[in-house]
N, C-alpha and C positions, 0 to 999 in steps of 0.2 A: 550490729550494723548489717543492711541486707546485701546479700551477696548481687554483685554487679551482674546484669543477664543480658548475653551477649545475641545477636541476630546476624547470621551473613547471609548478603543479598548482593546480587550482581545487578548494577547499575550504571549509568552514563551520564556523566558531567552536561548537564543543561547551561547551567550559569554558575560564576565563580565571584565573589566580592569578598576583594583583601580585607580585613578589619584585625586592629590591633596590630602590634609589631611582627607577628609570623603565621597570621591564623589567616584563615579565609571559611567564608560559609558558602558553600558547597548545593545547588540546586540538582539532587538525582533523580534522575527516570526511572525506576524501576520496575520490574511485572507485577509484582505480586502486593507493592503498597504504591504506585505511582510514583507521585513526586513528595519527594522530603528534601525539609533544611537540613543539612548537617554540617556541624562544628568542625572543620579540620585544624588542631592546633597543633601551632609549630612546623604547618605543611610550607610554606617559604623558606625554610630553613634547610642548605644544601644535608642537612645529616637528615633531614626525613628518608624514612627508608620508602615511602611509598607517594613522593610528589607527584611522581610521573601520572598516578590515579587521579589526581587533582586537579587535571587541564581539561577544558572544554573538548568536549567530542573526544574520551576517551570512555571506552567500557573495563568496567574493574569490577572486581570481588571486592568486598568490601565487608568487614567485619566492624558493624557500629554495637553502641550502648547507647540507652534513651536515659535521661535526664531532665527531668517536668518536660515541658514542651519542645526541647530540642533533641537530636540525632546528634551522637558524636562520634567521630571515625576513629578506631583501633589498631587495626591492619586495613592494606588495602595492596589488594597483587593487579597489576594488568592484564587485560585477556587478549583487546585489540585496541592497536591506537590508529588505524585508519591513517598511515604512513601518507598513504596519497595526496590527503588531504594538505598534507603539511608541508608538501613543496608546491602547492600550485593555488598561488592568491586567492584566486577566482575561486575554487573549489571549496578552499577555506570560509570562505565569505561565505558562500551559499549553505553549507555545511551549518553555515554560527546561523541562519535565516531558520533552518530547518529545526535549528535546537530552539530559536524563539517559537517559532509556530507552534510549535510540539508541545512547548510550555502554557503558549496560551490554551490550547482544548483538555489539557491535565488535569486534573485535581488531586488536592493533598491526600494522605491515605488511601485512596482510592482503588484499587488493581488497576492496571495498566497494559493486559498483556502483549495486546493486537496494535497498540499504539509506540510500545518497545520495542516489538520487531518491525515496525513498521518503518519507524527512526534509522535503526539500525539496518535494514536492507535498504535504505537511502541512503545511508554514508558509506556503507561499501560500493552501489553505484557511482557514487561522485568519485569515490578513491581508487578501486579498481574495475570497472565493468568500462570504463572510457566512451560512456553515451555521452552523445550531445547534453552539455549543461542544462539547456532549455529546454529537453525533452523531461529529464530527470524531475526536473524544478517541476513542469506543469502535473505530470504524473506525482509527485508527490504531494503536491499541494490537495490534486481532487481527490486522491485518496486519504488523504489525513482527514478532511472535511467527513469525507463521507465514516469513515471510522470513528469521528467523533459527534456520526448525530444529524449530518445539513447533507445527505447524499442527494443531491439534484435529482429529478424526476424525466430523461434521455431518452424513454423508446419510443417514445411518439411523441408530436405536438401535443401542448397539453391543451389547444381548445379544439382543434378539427379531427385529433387523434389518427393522422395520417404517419406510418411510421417512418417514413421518410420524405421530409418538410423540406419545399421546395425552398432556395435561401435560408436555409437553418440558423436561427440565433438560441442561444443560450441566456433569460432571463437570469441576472447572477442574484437577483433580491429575492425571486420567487424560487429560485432553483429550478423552471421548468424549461421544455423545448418547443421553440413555437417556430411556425412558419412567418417570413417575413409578413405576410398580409394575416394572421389571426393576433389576434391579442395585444393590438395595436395601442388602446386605450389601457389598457390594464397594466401593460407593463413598464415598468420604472426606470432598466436600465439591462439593455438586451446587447451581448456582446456578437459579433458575426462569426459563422464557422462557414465550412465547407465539408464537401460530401467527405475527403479524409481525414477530416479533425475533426467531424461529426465519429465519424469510426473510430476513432482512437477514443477520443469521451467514452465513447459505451466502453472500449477496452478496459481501461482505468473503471470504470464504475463498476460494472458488472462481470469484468473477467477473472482469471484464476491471477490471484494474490501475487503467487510465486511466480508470477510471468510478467507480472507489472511493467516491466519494461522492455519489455521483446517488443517494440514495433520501431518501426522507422516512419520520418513525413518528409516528405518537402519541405523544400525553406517558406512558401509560403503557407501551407495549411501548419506546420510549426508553429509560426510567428500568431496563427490564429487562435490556436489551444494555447498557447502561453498568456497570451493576451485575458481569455475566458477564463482561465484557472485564476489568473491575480486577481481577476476582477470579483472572483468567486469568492474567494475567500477573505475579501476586504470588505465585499458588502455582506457576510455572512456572519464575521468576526465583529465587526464594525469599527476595525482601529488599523491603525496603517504599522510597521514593523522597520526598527530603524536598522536594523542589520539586512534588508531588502534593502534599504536605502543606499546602504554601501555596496552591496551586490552591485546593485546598479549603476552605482560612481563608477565602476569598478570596469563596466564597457565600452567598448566602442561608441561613440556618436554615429547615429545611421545616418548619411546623407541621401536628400531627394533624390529619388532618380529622375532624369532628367526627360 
């Protein structure tokens, strides 16, 4: 019989589906092989010694064995459970948005590494760095994009190559920067910025990684990048995200200003 060969890899709970009386299959992030299914049996059962690894938006150790096409979990220790997240709804909800997104730009086997830390210095912003939800949210979204490949094209317009466009929009289909009066006919669906949510875009795009979210905006050039980033990554993705969905259930209704 061949001796069972074991792999420990630190990963994070993307998605969880109960199946069978105690088991659940397990969607991990990982650096070094992406995303894997793996088999946790018997993790529902209060005598697992290692559930707590088994909850979305946790990072664990994790010692699996492969079996034909599946991953199955052995041990598994905690490293961080993003406490934060777990008292504050809203946090949570954006946090489960961040683990869909993530999932969607993965692939199986693949390395992962810049897309691992990238996850996970997003769920310590949401848990302890106490930025504004919606600065977090738009910053994460145009960084995950651009780390997976649709990095928008932001230091000039892209037909009159002015680098600072008078009424700046954000084509989110083409990914480029154009001035309210070039590229009129050409473009599909051009979101509006302004002079500080044009700055902050470049920030996020082409700034240092581990700074991601050092800046502050206004409530309205906020509202502007939030807006650009969702719109980015729907029309680049081209599917909508139902745990956004509930993010968004999840806010205030804005009323007109009058």
């Amino acid at each position: 019989m061949a001796e069972t060969s074991y792999i420990v890899l630190r990963g994070i709970v993307l998605r969880e589906t109960e199946t069978k009386e105690a088991d659940k299959i397990l969607t991990l992030l990982t650096a070094e092989r992406g995303k894997l299914s793996v088999i946790a049996r018997g993790v529902r059962r209060k005598s697992c010694r290692y559930a707590a690894c088994a909850q979305p938006l946790v990072w664990s150790e994790w010692t699996l064995y492969q079996k034909g096409d599946w991953y199955y979990a052995n041990e598994g220790s905690t490293v961080e459970l993003f406490k934060g997240l777990r008292t504050d709804l809203d946090a949570m909800a954006l946090g489960f948005y961040f683990a869909e997104l993530t999932e969607a730009v993965t692939s199986e086997e693949i390395p992962a590494a810049e897309l691992t830390r990238h996850l996970l210095n997003g769920l310590y912003a949401l848990s302890a760095l106490h930025k504004p939800p919606a600065l977090v949210k738009a910053a994460f979204e145009l960084k995950l994009l651009c780390l997976a490949g649709y990095e928008p094209l932001v230091d000039a317009c892209a037909y009159c190559g002015g680098p600072d466009p008078e009424q700046p929009l954000l084509d989110v289909v083409q990914g480029v920067l154009r001035c309210r009066r070039c590229g009129v006919k050409e473009s599909a669906l051009s979101m509006p910025l302004c002079r500080d949510s044009l700055l902050a875009l470049r920030h996020i795009v082409y700034g240092d990684p581990k700074r991601l979210y050092s800046f502050t905006l206004g409530q309205d050039a906020l509202r502007r990048l939030s807006a650009a980033a969702e719109a980015f990554a729907a029309a680049q993705l081209e599917r909508g995200f139902k745990t956004l969905d509930f993010y968004k259930s999840l806010q205030p209704v804005e009323l007109p200003s009058k």
